[in-house]
C-alpha positions as CSV (number, residue, x, y, z in Angstrom):
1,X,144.2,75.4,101.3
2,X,147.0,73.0,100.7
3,X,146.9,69.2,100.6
4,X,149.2,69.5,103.7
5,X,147.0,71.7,105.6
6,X,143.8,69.5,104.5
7,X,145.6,66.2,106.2
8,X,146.8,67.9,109.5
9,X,143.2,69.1,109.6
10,X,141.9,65.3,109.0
11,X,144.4,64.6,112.0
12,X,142.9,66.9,114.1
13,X,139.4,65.8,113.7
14,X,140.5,62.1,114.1
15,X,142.0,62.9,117.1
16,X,139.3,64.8,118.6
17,X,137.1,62.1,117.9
18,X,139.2,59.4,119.7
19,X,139.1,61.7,122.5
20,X,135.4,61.9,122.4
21,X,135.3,58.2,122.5
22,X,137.0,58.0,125.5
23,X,135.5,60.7,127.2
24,X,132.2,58.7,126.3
25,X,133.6,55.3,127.3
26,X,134.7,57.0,130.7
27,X,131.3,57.9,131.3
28,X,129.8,55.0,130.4
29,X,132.0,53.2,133.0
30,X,131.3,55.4,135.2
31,X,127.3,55.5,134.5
32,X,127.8,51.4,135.4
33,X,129.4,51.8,138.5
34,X,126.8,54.3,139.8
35,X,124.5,52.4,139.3
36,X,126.3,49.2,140.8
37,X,126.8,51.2,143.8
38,X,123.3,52.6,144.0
39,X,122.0,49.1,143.9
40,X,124.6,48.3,146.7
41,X,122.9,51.3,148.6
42,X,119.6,49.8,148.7
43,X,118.3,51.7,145.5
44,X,115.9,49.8,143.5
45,X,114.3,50.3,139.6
46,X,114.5,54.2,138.3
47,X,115.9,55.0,141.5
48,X,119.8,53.4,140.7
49,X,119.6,54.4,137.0
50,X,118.7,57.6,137.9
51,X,121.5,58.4,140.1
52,X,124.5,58.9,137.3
53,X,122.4,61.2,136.1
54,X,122.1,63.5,139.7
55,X,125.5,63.0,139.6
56,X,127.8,62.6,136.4
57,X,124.5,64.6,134.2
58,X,125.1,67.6,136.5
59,X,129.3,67.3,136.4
60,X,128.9,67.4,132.8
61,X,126.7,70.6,133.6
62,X,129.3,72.3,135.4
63,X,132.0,71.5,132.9
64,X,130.1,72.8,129.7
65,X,129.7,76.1,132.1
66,X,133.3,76.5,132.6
67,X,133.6,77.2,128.8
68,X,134.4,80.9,126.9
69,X,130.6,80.8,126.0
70,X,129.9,82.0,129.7
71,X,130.8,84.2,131.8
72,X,133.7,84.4,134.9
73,X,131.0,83.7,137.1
74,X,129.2,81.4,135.6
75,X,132.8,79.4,134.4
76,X,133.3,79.8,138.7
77,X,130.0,78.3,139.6
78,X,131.0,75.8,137.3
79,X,133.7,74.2,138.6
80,X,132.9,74.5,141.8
81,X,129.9,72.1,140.9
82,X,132.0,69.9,138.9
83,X,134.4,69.5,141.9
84,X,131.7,68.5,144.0
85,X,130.2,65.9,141.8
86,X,133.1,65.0,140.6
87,X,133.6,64.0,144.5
88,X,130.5,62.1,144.8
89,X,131.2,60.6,141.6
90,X,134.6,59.1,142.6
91,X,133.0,57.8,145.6
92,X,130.3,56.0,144.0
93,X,133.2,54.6,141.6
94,X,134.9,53.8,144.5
95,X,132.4,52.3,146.5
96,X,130.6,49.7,144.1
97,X,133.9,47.7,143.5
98,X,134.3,44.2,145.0
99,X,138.0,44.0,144.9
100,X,141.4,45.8,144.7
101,X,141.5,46.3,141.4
102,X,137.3,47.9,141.5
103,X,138.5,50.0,143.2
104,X,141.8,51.1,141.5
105,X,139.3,50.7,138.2
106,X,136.6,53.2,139.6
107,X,139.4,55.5,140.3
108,X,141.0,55.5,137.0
109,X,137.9,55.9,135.8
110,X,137.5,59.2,137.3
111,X,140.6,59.7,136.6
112,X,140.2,59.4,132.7
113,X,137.2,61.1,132.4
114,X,138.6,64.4,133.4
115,X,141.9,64.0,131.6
116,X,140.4,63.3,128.4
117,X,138.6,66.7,129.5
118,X,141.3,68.7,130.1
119,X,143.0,66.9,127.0
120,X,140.5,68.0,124.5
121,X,140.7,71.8,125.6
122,X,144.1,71.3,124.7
123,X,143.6,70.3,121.4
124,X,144.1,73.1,118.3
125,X,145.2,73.2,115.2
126,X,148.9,74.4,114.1
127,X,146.3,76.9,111.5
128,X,144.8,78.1,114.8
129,X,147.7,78.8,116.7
130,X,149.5,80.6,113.7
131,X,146.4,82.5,113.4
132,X,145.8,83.4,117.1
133,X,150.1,84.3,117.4
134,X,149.7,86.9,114.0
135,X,147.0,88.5,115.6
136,X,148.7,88.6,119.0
137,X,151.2,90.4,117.3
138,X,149.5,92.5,114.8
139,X,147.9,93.7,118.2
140,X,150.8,94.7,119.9
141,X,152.2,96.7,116.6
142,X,148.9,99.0,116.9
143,X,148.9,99.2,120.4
144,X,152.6,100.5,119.7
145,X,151.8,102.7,116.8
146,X,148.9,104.3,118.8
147,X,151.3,105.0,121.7
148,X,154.1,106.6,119.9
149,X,151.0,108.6,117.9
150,X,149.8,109.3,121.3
151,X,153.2,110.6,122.2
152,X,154.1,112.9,119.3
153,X,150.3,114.4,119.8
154,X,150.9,114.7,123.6
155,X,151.9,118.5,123.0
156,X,148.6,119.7,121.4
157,X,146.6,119.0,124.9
158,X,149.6,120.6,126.6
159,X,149.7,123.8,124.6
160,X,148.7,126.6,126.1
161,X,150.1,129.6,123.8
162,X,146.8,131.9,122.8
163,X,147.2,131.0,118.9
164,X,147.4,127.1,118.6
165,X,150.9,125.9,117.3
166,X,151.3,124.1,114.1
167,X,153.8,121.5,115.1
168,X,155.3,120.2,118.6
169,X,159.2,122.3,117.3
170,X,156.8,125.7,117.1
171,X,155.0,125.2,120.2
172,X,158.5,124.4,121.9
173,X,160.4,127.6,120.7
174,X,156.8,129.4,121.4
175,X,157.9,128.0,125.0
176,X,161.3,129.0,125.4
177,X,160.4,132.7,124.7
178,X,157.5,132.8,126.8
179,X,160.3,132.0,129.4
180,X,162.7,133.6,128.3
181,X,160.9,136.7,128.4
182,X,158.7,136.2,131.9
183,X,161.9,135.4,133.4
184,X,163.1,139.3,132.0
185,X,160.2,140.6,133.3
186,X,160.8,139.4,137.0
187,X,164.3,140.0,136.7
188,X,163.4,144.0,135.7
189,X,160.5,143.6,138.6
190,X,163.0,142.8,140.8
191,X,165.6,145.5,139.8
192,X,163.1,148.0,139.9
193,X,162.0,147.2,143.4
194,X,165.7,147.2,144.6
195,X,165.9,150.7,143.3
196,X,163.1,151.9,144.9
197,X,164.0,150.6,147.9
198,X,167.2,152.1,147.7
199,X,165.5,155.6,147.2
200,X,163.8,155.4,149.7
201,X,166.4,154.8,151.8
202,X,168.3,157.8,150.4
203,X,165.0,159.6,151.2
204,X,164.4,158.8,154.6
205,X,168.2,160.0,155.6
């Protein structure tokens, strides 16, 4: 690997873990709120520090389920669970401000904490997405090769000469004369049925 390549890749890690950071730092905000809220609720002792984790713990559930890891229904299931405690959480943001500003801070934190999300998914490499466009392509070259292969073999299933032809220009001309020669056939079928017809025309007068 070059010495380019090495410090992209140190750039790609850095960011990542400023990302990480704030997703943390997002949660942590929002863990402080919840409980704020909870205590605003009524909730006393293990009660209101247990409650970020009912509701952000299980978000964070749903969103490791949406990953490639799992499958369509399980990445479904997921974030239709993050959606809904991603709901309560906003309103448990919402809810244990004191001011303006609380509140437009419990909402950014929401806010945050799923772009920083969605901000890490979109995080790759330029290696990786080199790598992930030559393969894209290399694909489509065999999936073109195998259908042009496909193609010029297409006449061996559709032969249906007695002795198997050699090649798709032998099975072609073996064609044409088979045609050539059942169209003679009926044309001599016919003929011959004209004649007799005619005699026994001649016959019955």
């Amino acid at each position: 690997m070059s010495k380019v390549n090495i410090h992209e890749s140190r750039k790609v890690k850095v960011v990542r873990a400023i990302v990480k950071l704030y997703f943390l730092g997002a949660l942590t905000g929002s863990f402080i709120h919840i409980v704020t809220a909870s205590h605003k609720l009524g909730g006393e002792g293990i009660e209101a520090w247990a409650t970020p984790f009912m509701i952000d713990g299980v978000a964070i559930i749903g969103m490791i389920m949406r990953s490639h890891d799992f499958s369509d229904r399980s990445n479904r299931i997921g974030f239709r669970v993050q959606c809904v405690m991603g709901a309560f959480s906003l309103t448990m943001n919402v809810y244990a401000a004191h001011s303006l500003f609380g509140v437009l801070f419990g909402i950014a934190i929401v806010a945050l904490f799923v772009f920083v999300e969605w901000l890490h998914d979109q995080i790759e490499a330029r290696e990786t997405a080199n790598a992930v466009a030559e393969a894209e392509e290399a694909k489509r070259i065999a999936d073109e090769a195998q259908a042009i292969a496909d193609a010029a073999n297409a006449w061996i299933t559709a032969c249906t000469h007695p002795t198997k032809c050699d090649s798709a220009e032998q099975c072609a001309k073996k064609t044409v004369a088979a045609t050539k020669r059942s169209r003679t056939v009926a044309s001599k079928k016919r003929k011959a049925a004209a004649e007799a017809k005619v005699l026994a025309g001649m016959l019955n007068d």
